[in-house]
N, C-alpha and C positions, 0 to 999 in steps of 0.2 A: 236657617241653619248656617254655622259657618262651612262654609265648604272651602276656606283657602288657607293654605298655611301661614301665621304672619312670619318674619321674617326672624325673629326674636326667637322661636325654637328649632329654626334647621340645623344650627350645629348640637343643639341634643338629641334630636331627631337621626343625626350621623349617628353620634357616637351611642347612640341605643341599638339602632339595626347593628353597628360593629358587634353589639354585645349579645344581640339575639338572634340575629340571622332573620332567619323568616317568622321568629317570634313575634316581630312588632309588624303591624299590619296597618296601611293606610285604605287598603281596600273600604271603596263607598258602601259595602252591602255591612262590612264590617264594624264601619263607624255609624253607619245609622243604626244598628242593631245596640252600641254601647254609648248611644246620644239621648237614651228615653229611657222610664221606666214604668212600672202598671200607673203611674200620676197622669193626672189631667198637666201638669208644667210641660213648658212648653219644649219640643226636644233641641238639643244644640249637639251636634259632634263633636265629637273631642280631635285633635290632630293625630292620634295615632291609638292602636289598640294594643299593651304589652302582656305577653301569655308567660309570666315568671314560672318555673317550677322547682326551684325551692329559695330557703328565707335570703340566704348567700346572695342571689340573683336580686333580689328586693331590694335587699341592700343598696347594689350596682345602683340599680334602677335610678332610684330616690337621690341617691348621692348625685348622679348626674341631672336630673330635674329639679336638683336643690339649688347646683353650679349654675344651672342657666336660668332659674326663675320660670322652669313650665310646670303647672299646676299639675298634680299626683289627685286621680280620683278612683278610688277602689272598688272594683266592679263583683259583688258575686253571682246572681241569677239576675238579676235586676226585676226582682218584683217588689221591691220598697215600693209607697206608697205616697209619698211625699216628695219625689224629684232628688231623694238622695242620691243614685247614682250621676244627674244629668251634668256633664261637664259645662257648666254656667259660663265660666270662661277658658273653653276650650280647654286645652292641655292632653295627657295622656291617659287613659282610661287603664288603670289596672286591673285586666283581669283574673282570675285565681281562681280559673278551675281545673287549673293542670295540677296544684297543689292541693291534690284530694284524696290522701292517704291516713286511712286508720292506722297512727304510728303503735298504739299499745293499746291493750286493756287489761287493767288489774281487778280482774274480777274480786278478789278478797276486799279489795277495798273499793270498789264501787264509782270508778272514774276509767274514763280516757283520753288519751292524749289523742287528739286529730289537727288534722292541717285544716285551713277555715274554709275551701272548697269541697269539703265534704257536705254535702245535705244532710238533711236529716234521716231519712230515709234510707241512704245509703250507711248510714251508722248503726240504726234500727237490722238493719239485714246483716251487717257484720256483726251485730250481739246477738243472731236468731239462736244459736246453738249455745249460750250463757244463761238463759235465761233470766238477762239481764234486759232493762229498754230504756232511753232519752226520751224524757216526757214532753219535752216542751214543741209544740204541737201549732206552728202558726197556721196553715192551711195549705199555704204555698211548699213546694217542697224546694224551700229556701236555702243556701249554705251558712256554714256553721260560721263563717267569719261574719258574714251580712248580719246573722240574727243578733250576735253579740253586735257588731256595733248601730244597731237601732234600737238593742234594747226589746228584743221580741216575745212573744208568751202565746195564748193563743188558747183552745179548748180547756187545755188539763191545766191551767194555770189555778185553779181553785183550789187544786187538792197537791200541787208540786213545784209552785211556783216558777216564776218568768225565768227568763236566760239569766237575769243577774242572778238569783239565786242558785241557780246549777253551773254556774262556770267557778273552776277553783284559782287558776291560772292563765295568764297569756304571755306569748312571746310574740313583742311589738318592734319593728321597724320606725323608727323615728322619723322625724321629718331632715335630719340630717344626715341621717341612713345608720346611726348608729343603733344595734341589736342590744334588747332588753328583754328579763325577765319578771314578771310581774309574779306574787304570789309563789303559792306551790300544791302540792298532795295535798298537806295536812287538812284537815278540817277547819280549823277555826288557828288565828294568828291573832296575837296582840303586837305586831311587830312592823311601825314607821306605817308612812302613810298608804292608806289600801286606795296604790296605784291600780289593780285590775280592775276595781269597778270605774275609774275614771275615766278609762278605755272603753266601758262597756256604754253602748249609747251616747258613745261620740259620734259619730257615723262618718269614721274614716275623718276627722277635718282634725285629729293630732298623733295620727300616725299609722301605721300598716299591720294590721291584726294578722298573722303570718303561723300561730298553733293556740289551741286553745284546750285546755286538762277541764273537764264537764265531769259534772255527776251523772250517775247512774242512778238505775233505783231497780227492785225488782220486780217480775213480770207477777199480778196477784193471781193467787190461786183461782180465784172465780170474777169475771167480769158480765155484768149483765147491763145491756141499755135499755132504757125506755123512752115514749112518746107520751107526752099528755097535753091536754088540749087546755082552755078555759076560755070564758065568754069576754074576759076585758083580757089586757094587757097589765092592769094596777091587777088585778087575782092572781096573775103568773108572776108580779115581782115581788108579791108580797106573800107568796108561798115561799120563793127564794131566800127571801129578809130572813123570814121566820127561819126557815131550815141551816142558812149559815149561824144564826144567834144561838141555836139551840145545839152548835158543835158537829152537825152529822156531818161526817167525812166523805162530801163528794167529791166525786171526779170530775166531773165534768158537768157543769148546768150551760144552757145554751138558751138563748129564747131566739124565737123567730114569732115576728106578728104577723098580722092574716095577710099584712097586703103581700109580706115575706111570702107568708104560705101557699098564695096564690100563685108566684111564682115558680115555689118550689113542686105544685104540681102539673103547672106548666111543661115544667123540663125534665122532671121524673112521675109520668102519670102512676108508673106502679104501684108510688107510695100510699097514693089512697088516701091522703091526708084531710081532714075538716079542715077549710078556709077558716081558721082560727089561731088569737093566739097558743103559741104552740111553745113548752120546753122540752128537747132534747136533753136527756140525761145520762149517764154511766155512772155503775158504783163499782168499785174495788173491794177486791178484801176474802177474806175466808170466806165459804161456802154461806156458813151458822150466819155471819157477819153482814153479808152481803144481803141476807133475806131480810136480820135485823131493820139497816139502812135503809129498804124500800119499805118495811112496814112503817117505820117511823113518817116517810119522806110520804108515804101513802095520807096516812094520821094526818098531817097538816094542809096536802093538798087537799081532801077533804073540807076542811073548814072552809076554802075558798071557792068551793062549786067545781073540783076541777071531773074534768070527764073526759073519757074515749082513751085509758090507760094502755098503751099497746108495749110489750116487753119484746128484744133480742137477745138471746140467749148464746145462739152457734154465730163462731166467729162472723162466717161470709153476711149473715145479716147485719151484725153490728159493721162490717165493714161498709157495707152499703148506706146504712143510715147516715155515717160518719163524712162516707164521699159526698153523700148529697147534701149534708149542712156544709162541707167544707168547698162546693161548686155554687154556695149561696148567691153569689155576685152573676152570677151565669143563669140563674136563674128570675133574680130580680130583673136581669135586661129582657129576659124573656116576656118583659111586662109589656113593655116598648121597642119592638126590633126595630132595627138600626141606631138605638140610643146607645149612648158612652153614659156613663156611670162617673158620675164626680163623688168619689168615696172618701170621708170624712170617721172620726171619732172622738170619743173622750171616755174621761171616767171619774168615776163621783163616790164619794164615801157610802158607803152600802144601804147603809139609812137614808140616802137621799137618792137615790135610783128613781122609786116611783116617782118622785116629784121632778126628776132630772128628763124623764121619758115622758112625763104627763106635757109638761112643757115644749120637748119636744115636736113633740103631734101637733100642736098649737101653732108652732111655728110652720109645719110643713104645709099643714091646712091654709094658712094662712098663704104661704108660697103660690100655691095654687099649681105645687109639684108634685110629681111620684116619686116618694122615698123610700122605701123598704126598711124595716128595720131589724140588725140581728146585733145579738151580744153577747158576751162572755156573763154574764148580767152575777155569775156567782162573785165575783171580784168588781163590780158594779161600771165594767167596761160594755160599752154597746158603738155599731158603728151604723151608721146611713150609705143607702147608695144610692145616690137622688140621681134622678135620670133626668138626660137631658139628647138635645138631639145638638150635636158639637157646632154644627154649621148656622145655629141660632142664638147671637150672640144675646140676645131677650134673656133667652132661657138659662143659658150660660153667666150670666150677671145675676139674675134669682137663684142660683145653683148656688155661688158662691157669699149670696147675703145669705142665703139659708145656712150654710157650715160655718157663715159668720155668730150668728146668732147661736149656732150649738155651743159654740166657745164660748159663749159670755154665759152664757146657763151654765155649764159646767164652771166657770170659773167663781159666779154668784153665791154656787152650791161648795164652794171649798174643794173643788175638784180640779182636774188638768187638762189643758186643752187636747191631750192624748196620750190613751193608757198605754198604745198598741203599734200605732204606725211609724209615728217619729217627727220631730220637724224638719227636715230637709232645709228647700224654700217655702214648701205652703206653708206651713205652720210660724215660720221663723216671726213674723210679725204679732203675732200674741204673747211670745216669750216675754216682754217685758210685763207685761201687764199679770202674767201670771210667776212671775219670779222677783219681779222689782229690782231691787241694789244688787242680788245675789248674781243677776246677768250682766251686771258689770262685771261681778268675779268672775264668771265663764268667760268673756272677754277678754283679762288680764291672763287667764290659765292658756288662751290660746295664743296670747301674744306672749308667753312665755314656750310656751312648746315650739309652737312653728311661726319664730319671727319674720319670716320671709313670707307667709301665707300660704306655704307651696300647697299642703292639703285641703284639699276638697275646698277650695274657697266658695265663698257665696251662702256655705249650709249653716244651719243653728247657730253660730253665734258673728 
């Protein structure tokens, strides 16, 4: 870790505490806490930890980190999954979650304005009485700046799409400090280049996501989940294929396979579950609607053997089914205690899922590791959580040829090296190979935004 200051940032280092007093924190518990994040990368401190609370102060901030050349990395939960928070080369770690106010919500028209340290959850609790709710659902109960800039999605992505699709606007801090507004209200603009998605899944490396205007949606009259089992993993995704080709409007498809399963009755015995593959489902919609959708979704899992259909009805059970697919990583290590989890994904044209996951298995078999597999599989995203014990570097090198080879599968299959997590640093070495010339463009785009490099150096491009 770096633990010393160089010399190069102590007059920014002045003139920040000038600006925030006890805002900016060198405290060692402080910087190891915003030196890591849920990534296997390795952690680095940053020289200083800044707690802005509002865009004004960002402003400051940036401007002064701009003057002296120290790296700006923007911190909001730090569960990214790819080493996006980890200041690579030192610098200041911003973190924003003193700016965490639901500024409006326009119920008639189905957005809100919030500041990017709001979580999800805590947005969810201020629309309780609208009966209004923010679909996009990663697991982590991440803030709203983080998700936008990695680009996050998550369960309900099938039936409401990712953060890119539910954000309307943003208001960005530049790398020079000057304040921008991206976008607006409206729904739809033909109007100059659509700078807020350019923003969206930069991951902080061209500038300081500071408010963000999100869709809403509303809360459906009747929500029901179910559990159903099947004897392979290719029955469960080719139940899937079939039910998204045929239109039916789910909410939520989930698969978890047995060695998953296994797990997940490890750490929740209650569940009861068959050591099988397994998909987790929700349907939305009218009462008439909702019984429709599971007759249909019934109909074709049918054709593939499937068995052991179990339904949730009342909220508290569906909440339960929901925590324990979304504590899946806690459960998989329950395979292996004392193991860390080297957590990986991608994602594949939907028609190419079973052959993306068939192959998969092939490879993990081959590893001669324990991987669990779970996935958003309706949007044909799935992720691994290959276990390894950290202090085995053997294992630790098979860990990472195995998320080597998911990548080249997924990329074989016309797919991305990652629907979900982000490229921070792990991923950043694949980009070419899966974008070609176009990552020279994102090169030129970042040496035009932040010629100095001050943001988040080292990430995605």
């Amino acid at each position: 870790m770096n633990k010393t200051v160089r010399a190069a940032p102590l007059a920014a280092l002045e003139e920040l505490r000038a600006l925030l007093g006890d805002r900016l924190s060198t405290g060692a518990s402080i910087l190891d806490e915003h030196g890591r994040d849920e990534a296997y990368t390795p952690p680095q401190r940053p020289d200083a930890v800044a707690f802005p609370e509002n865009t004004a102060e960002v402003s400051a901030i940036v401007k002064i980190c701009a003057r002296h050349g120290l790296p700006v990395i923007p911190y909001g939960t730090g569960t990214s999954l790819e080493g996006q928070v980890v200041p690579v080369a030192g610098g200041l770690s911003l973190d924003m979650s003193r700016m965490n106010r639901v500024i409006e919500v326009h119920e008639k028209d189905l957005d809100a304005v919030v500041q990017p340290g709001v979580t999800r959850t805590r947005l969810n609790d201020e629309l309780r009485a609208t009966g209004l709710m923010f679909t996009v659902d990663p697991g982590a109960d991440a803030s709203m700046g983080g998700m936008a800039s990695t680009r996050a999605s998550g369960t309900n992505t099938v039936r409401y799409g990712t953060i890119r699709e539910n954000v309307l606007a943003l208001e960005v801090v530049l790398p020079d400090g000057e304040i921008i507004r991206t976008g607006s209200r409206a729904r739809k603009s033909a109007s100059g280049y659509d700078l807020t998605h350019l923003f969206i899944g930069a991951e902080g490396t061209l500038g300081v996501i500071t408010e963000l205007t999100v869709k809403l949606h509303g809360l459906p009259e009747s929500t029901l989940a179910a559990t159903c089992a099947f004897e392979t993993v290719d029955d469960a995704v080719e139940t899937v294929i079939q039910a998204i080709q045929c239109g039916l409007p789910m909410a939520r498809i989930e698969l978890l396979d047995e060695v998953q399963m296994r797990g997940m009755n490890l750490l929740h015995a209650d569940l009861g579950l068959a050591e099988l593959p397994h998909l987790f489902l929700e349907f939305h919609g009218s009462e008439a609607g909702v019984q429709e959708q599971v007759a249909t979704f019934r109909e074709i899992a049918e054709a593939f053997g499937v068995r052991n259909f179990d339904f949730a009805t009342r909220m508290e059970d569906r909440n339960r089914l929901w925590a324990a697919r979304h504590q899946a990583y806690y459960a998989a290590k329950a395979l292996k205690p004392g193991s860390s989890g080297v957590v990986t994904d991608c994602c594949v044209p939907i028609s190419e899922l079973a052959r993306c996951i068939g192959r998969t298995k092939q490879a993990i078999a081959m590893s001669g590791l324990v991987a669990p597999l779970v996935g958003h599989v309706g949007d044909g995203n799935f992720h691994l959580v290959i276990l390894v014990d950290p202090d085995d570097e053997a294992e630790m090198t098979r860990a990472r040829e195995l998320a080597s080879s998911i990548n080249r599968i997924a990329l074989s299959l016309g797919g991305t090296v990652t629907g979900e997590h982000g490229v921070g640093t792990g991923k950043k070495k694949y980009m070419p190979a899966e974008h070609g010339a176009a990552y020279s463009l994102m090169a030129c785009l970042k040496a035009a935004v932040d010629p100095l490099n001050v943001m988040n150096p080292g990430k995605l491009v």
